[in-house]
N, C-alpha and C positions, 0 to 999 in steps of 0.2 A: 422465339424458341430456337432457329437454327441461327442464332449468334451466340445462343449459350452453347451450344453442341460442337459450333466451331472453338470458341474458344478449350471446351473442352476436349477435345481432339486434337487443338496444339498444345496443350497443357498435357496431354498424352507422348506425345511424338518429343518434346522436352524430357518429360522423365525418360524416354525409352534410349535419347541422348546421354542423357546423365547414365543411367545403366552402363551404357555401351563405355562410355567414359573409365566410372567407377570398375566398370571390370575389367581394360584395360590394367590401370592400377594397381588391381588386386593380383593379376596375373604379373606383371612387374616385381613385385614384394614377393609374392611367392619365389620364384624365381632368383631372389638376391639371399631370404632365408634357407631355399633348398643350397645355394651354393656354397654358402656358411657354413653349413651342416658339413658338404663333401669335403670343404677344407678344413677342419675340423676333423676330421674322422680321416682322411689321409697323414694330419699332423700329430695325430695326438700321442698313437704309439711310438714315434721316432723320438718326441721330445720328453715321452715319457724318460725311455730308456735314459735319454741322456742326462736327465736334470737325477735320476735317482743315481745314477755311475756319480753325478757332480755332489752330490747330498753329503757323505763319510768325506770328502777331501777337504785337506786346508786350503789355503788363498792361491798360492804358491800352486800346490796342486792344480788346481782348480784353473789357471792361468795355462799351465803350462796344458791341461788335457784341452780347453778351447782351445790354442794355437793348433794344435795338433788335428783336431777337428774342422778346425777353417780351412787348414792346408788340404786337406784330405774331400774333403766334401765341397770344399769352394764354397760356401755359403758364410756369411759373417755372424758371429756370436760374440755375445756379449753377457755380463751379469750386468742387472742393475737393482735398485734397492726398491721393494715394494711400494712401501709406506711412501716412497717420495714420487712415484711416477702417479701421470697426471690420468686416471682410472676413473671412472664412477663406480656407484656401490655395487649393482650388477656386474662389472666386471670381476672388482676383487671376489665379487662371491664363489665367481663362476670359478677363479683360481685358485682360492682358497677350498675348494670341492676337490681341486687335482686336475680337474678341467684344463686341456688347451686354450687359449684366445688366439684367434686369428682374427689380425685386421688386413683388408686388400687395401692395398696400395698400386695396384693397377692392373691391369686384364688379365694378367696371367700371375704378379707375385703377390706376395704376402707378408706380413710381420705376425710373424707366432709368437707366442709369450707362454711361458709355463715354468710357477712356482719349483722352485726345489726345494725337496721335502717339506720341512715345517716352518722352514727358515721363514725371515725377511729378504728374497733375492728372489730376482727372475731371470731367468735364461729365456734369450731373447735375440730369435733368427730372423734375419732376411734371405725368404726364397723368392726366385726371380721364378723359376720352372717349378710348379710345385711337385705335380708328379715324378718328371724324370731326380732332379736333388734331392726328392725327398727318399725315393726309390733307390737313388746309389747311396744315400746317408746312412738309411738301415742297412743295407748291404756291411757295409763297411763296420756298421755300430754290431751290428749281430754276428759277424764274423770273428773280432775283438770277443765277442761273448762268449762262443761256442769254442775255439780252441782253447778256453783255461777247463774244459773237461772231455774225459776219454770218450774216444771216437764211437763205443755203441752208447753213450747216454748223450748224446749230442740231441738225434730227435726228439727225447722226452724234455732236454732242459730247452727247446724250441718250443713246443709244444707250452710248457711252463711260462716262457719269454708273452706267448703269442697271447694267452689269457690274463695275466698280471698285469701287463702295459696295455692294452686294449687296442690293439694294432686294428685296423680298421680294414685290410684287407687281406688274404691269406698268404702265411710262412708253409713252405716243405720242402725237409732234407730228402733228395732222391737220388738215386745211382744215377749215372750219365744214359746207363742204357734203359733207365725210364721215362727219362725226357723223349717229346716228339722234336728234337732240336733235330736241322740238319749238320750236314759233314759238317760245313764251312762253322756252325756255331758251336761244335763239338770242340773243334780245333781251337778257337778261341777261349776255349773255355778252358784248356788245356793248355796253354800260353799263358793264363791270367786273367784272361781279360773279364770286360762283363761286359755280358749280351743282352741286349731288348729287343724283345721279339714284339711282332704286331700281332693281337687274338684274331682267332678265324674270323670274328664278326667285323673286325674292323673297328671297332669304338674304344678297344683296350688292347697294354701292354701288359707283358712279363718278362722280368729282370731275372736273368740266372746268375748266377755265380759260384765257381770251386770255392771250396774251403781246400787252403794250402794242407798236404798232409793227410785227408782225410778221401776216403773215395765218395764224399758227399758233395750234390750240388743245392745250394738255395736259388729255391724260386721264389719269387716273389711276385703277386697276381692272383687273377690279373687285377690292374686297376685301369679303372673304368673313366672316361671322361664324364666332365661334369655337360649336360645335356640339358639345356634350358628348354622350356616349352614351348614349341616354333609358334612362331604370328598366323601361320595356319589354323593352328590349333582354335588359337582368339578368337580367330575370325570364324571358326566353326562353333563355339562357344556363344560366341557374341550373337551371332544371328540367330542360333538356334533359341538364347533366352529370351533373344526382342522376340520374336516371332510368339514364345510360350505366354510373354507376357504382353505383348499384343494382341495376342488373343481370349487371354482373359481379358485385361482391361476392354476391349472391343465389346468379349459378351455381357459387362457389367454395364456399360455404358448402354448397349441394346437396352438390354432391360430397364437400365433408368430413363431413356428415351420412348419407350414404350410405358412405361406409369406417368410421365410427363405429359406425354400424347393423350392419354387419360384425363390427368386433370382438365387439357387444355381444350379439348371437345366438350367434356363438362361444361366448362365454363360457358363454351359458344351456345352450348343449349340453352345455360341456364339465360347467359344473354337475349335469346331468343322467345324468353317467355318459361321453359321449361323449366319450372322452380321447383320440380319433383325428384331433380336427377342428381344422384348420389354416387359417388366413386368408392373403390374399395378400399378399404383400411385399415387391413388387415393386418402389417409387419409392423414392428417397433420402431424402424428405422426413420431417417430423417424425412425420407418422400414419404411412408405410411402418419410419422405429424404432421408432414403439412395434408393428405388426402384428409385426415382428422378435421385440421381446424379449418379445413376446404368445407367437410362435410355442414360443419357446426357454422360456417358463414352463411353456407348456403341453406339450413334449416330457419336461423336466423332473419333471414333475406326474405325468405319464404312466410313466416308467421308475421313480419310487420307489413309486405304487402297484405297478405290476408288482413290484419288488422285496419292499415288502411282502407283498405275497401269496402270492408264491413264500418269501419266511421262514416267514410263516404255515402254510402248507402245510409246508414241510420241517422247522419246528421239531415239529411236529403227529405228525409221521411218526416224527421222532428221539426224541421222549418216550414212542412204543409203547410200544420196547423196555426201557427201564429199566423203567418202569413195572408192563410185565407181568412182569419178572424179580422188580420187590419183589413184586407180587401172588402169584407161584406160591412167594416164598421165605416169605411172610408164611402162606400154608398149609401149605408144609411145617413151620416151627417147630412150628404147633398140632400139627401128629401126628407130631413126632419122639418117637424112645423115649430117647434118651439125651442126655446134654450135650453131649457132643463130635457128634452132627450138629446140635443147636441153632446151637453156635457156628460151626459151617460153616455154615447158613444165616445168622445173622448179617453173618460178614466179608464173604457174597456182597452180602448187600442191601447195606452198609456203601461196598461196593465202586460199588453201583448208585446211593448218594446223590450219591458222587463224581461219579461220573459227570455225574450232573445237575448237579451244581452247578456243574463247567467248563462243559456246556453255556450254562446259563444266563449263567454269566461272558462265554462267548465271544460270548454274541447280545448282549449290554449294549455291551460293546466295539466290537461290528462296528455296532452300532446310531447309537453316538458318534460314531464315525468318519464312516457313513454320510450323517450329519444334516447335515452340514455341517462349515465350518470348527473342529477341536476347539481349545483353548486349550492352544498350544504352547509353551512357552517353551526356545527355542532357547539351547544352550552348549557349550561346547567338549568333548567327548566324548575321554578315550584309548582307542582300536581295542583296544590290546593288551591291557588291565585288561576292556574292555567282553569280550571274545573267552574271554579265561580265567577270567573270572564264570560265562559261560553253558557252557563246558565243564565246568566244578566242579561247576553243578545238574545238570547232565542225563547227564554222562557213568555215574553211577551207576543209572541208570534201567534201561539193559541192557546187561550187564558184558561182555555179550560181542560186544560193538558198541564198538570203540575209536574216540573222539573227539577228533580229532589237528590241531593246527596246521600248514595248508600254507606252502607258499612265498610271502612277503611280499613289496611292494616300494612300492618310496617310504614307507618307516619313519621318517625322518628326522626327530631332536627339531626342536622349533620354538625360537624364539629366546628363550622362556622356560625352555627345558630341560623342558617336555614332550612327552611322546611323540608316536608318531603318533595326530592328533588330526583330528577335524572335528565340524562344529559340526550340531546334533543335538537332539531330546527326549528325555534318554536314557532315560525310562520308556520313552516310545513304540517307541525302538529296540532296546531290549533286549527287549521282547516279540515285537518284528517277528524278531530272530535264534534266541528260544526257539522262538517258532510253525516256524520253519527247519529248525533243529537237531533239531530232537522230532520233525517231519517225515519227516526225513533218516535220523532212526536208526529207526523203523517199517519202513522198507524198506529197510534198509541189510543187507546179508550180512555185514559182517566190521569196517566200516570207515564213518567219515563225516570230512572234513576243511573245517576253515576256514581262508579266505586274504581276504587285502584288496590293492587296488591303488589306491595315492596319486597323485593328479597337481596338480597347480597350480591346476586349477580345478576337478574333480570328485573322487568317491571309487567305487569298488565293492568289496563285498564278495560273496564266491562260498561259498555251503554244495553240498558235491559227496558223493556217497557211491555203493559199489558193489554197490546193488542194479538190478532191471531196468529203471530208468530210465522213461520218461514218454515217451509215441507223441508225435508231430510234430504228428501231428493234434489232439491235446487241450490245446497247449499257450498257447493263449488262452483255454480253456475251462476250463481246471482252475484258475483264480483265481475262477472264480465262485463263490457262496456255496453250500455244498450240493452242491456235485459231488467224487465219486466213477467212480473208474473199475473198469471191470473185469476189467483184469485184477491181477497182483499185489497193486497196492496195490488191495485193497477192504476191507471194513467190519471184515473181521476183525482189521484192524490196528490197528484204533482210530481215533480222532479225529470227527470231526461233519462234515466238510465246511467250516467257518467259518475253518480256520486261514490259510491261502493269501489269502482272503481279506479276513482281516484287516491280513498283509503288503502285500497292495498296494494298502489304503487310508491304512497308514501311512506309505508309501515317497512316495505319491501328494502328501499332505500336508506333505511335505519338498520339496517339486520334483521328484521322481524316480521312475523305474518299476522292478517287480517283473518278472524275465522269468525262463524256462526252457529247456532245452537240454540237451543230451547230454555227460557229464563227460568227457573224454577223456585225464583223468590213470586216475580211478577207474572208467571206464568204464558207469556209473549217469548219474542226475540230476544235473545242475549247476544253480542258482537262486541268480539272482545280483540283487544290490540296487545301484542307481546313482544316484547325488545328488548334489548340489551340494556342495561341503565349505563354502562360505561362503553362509548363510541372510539373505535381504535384512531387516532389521530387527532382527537378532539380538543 
């Protein structure tokens, strides 16, 4: 028991490995799609602008405004032709939507791609810096924009610029004296130049810049760096789910450890003699099947000692009698005076060997049976030949006890032109109708008759005879092994108790039951046998 628990407890500490692994991993991935996203959404409004400015121009054009853009922005641009770059379908899709693609090409640049208008072409940038190029790019691109209109509709066609192209982080035209810029960025900004400031918190910039002509300044901002999720984090992740999930898995295992511990004290009882002791059985699950077929070995277990024992005991009791019969004939022989009572003590003992050695037959028999499944080999049986075999042995046995075939039905040859047939062990059923008939005629007054009834999917067979018949009350009782009644039929009639017995473990063994009743032709016992005529495997 504690090699299974060990093993499962590394089989635990394994998965909670893999976990720790797998989440690892997960947080990686994450991590590479959030930064996709931030380049993406830094890029998208810049190269919007510029692919729709590149869309209305001829080649020529189109030539001449990239030159003028590389110079300007330091970044290199190019067109290239859709259909021939080497894209999966997710990507075209994503461009053909209007979508940016950005691919990283190393820790800080990127190659952007983005369709102009409808066309077959791509415009397609390498940023080495994405934020600060991409930051002075729009600077430059949106300044180009806003001086082809007069200076008060400036911030409305910003405004316009900022939601059309889907600029990914905020555009505003502001007076100089609304900025928090200092002198020294004032002055720059007044020069020409462009300024980037560091945001209070530290993690972002904002880009200003004059528009030449106008008393507006653009900011741009802030943009935010991209911010992976620190190995701290992981590590507070990570332990906190081994731990969640170590402590479920811990308290399922308890508990399977504990209905284990269950079965396995069980057992030591049941080892111990204690064949009355039952576990609980209660869930569906795999440990409540096996406490089930625990229970069901162990009732099992339980009813063949009892049957043993009770053999035991009643073989014990049944071999008294012959025994002491040969004992007191084996002293009479020494002091007979003549031959003729020798030979009468002889045929008696002779008689008492007999005896014993059905006995012993019928415990070997009922033993096989009892053990389990016997090796049956199931064939087609005819009723009528099987019927008048066992009449021809037995009806000589007591002559004045006639042994008669009753009323038959569903006799009908089969399509082979044999008789009434069903399918059968026919050793085994011809002993189950001998133990019957032999039966039948012990307490039979005049008369014992056999009949069978055919039907399409079962068979029975009825042994009836007219003696005092069997109480109501004993009639579950009287197939037990060893039992006797008392009245008519008792010990003086013969037999051991085993025979009944042995009928309805062979009936049992066919699919079908042995039962009892009141004959109402012949007014005795009637015991009838009921089976399947067609045997699954036969």
């Amino acid at each position: 028991m504690n090699s299974i628990f060990l093993r499962i407890y590394g089989g635990m500490l394994a998965a909670l490995v893999l976990v720790a692994v797998l989440g690892v991993l997960s947080l990686h991935l994450l991590n590479e799609v959030r930064a996709g996203q931030y380049r993406e959404r830094l890029a998208h409004g810049t190269f919007t602008l510029m692919a729709d400015n590149l869309a209305p121009l001829d080649a020529v054009e189109r030539k001449r405004a990239l030159l003028i853009w590389e110079r300007l922005l330091g970044i290199p641009l190019e067109l290239q032709v859709l259909s021939s770059t080497a894209l999966d379908g997710s990507q075209r899709s994503q461009l053909q939507r209007g979508q940016v693609l950005v691919e990283k090409t190393g820790p800080h640049a990127a190659k952007v791609l983005r369709q102009v208008g409808d066309q077959d072409l791509l415009l397609v940038g390498e940023v080495q810096q994405i934020s600060e190029q991409l930051a002075r790019a729009t600077i430059y691109l949106l300044a180009d924009e806003l001086v082809r209109y007069p200076v008060a509709e400036q911030p409305q066609r910003l405004a316009a610029l900022k939601q059309s192209k889907g600029f990914g982080f905020d555009l505003r035209l502001q007076r100089v004296s609304q900025t928090n810029m200092d002198e020294d960025q004032r002055r720059r900004i007044d020069e020409g130049d462009t300024v980037m400031a560091l945001g209070k918190d530290g993690n972002s910039i904002r880009v200003f810049a004059g528009l030449v002509g106008t008393p507006w300044v653009l900011e741009i901002g802030p943009l935010y760096q991209m911010n992976p999720y620190p190995p701290q984090l992981l590590v507070l992740i990570a332990v906190l789910g081994l731990c969640l999930i170590g402590l479920i898995v811990y308290l399922l295992v308890r508990q399977l450890e504990r209905r284990l511990s269950g079965l396995e004290a069980a057992a030591t009882l049941i080892a111990q003699g204690s064949l009355e002791t039952r576990v609980a059985a209660d869930d569906a699950d795999s440990v409540g099947r096996l406490a089930a077929a625990f229970n069901g070995m162990a009732e099992h277990l339980q009813r063949s000692l009892t049957i043993q024992r009770e053999l035991v005991r009643a073989v014990s009791h049944e071999l008294r009698t012959p025994v002491a019969r040969l004992r007191f004939g084996l002293e009479m022989i020494a002091s007979a005076s003549n031959d003729q009572a020798r030979d009468k003590y002889l045929t008696g003992m002779d008689g008492d060997i007999q005896d014993l050695d059905k006995l012993v037959d019928e415990m070997l028999t009922y033993a096989r049976l009892e053990q389990g499944a016997p090796a049956l080999h199931f064939q087609r049986v005819d009723l009528d030949a099987l019927l008048d075999q066992v009449i021809a042995e037995l009806a000589p046995l007591r002559r004045e006890v006639r042994v008669l075939r009753g009323p038959c039905q569903g006799g009908e040859k089969g399509p082979d032109g044999q008789g009434p047939w069903v399918e059968a062990e026919p050793r085994y059923l011809h002993r189950a109708l001998q133990n019957l008939v032999s039966n039948a005629m012990r307490h039979a007054e005049s008369q014992v008759s056999l009949s069978y009834q055919l039907g399409l999917q079962r068979c029975r067979i009825d042994v009836e005879d007219d003696g005092p018949g069997v109480p109501e009350s004993v009639w579950e009782r009287i197939f037990t092994p060893f039992t006797r009644l008392d009245d008519s039929r008792t010990r003086a009639s013969g037999g051991h108790g085993l025979g009944l017995s042995i009928v309805r473990r062979i009936i049992y063994w066919h699919g079908g039951r042995a039962s009892v009743g009141h004959s109402e032709r012949l007014g005795g016992a009637c015991f009838s046998l009921n089976w399947p005529r067609n045997q699954d495997g036969a």
